[in-house]
C-alpha positions as CSV (number, residue, x, y, z in Angstrom):
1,X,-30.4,47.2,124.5
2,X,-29.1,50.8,123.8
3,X,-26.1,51.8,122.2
4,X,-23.6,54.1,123.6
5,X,-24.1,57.9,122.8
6,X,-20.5,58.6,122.3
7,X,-19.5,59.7,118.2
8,X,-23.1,59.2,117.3
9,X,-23.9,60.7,113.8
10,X,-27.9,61.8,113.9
11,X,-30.2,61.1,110.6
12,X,-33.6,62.2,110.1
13,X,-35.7,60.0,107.8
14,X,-39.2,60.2,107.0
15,X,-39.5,63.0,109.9
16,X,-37.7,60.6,112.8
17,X,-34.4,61.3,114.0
18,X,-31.6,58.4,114.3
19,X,-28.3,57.7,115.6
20,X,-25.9,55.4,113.8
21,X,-22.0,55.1,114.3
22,X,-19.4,53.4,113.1
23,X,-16.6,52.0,115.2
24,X,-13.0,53.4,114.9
25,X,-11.4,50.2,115.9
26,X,-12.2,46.9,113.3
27,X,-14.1,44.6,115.4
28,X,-12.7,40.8,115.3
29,X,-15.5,39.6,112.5
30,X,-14.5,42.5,110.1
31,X,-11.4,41.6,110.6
32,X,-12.2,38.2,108.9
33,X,-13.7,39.3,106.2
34,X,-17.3,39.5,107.9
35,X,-19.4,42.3,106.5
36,X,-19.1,45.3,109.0
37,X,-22.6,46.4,110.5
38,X,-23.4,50.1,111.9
39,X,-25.9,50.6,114.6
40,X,-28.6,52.4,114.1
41,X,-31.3,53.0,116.8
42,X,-34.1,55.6,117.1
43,X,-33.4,59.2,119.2
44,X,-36.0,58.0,121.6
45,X,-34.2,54.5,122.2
46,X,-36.0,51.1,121.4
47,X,-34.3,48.3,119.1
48,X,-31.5,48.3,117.7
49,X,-30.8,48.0,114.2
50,X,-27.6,46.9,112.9
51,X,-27.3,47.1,108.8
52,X,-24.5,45.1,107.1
53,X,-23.4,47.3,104.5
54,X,-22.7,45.0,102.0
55,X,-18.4,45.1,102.6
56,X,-16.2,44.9,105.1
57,X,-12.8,46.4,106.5
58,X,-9.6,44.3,106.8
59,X,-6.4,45.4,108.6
60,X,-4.5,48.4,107.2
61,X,-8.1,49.9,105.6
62,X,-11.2,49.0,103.2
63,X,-10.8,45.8,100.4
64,X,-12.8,44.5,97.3
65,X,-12.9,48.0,96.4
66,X,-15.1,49.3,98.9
67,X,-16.1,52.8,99.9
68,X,-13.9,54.4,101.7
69,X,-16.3,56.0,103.9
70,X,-20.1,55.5,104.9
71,X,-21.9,58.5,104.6
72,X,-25.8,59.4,105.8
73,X,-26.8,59.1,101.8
74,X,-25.7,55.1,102.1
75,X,-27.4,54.7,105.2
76,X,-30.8,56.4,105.2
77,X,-31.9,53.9,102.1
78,X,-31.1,50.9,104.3
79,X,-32.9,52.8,107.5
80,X,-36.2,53.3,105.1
81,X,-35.6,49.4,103.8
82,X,-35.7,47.8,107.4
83,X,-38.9,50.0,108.2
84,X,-40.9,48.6,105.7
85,X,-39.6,45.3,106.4
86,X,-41.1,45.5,109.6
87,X,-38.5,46.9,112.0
88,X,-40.0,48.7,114.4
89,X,-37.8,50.9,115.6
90,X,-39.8,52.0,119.0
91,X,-40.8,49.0,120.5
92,X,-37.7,47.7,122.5
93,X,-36.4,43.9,122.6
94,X,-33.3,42.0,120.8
95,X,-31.5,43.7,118.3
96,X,-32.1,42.8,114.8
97,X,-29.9,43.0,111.6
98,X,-30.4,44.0,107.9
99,X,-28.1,41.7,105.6
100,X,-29.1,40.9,102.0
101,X,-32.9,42.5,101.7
102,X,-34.6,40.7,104.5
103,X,-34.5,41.5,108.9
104,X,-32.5,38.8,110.7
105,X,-33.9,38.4,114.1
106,X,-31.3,35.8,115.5
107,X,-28.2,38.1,115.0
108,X,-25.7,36.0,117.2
109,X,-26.2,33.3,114.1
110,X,-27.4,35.2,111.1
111,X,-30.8,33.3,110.8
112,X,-33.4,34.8,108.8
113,X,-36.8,34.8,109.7
């Protein structure tokens, strides 16, 4: 699975480079309150990694007092977390998730391992 190139951000941690994005339009589940997941997958390709960040967006902007913007600084401690976790980033196969300190494999249901 690869993720479109288009408004990619790039972030280099522990010497590899990234590409993470966050969608201009609120997808349906952030709309409902769902926590709102960026993308992140290595330069090179391989799997994806989606990180929940822990709050979500609702229509007209952010709620529960959330940021009101993700920058690289909030994201790179969450790359570095899924690494040791175990995500290996350049091996391909099924997208995983990072949600509440522990790799989901089964993302379509939010089962941990």
């Amino acid at each position: 699975m690869a993720i479109s190139l288009k408004g990619m951000r790039k972030i280099t941690v522990n010497g590899e480079v990234f590409l993470w994005k966050i969608r201009k339009k609120i997808s349906h589940n952030e709309a409902h309150n769902e926590d709102q997941a960026i993308p992140v997958q290595h330069i090179s390709g391989g799997q994806v990694l989606f990180i929940s960040v822990g709050f979500t967006r609702a229509y007209g902007g952010y709620i529960n007092e959330s940021p009101e913007s993700v920058t690289p600084e909030m994201i790179r401690p969450l790359i570095e977390q899924a690494i040791q976790l175990g995500w290996n980033y350049q091996e391909s196969g099924n997208a995983i998730r990072l949600t509440h300190d522990s790799l989901v494999r089964d993302t379509k249901y939010g089962l941990p391992d």
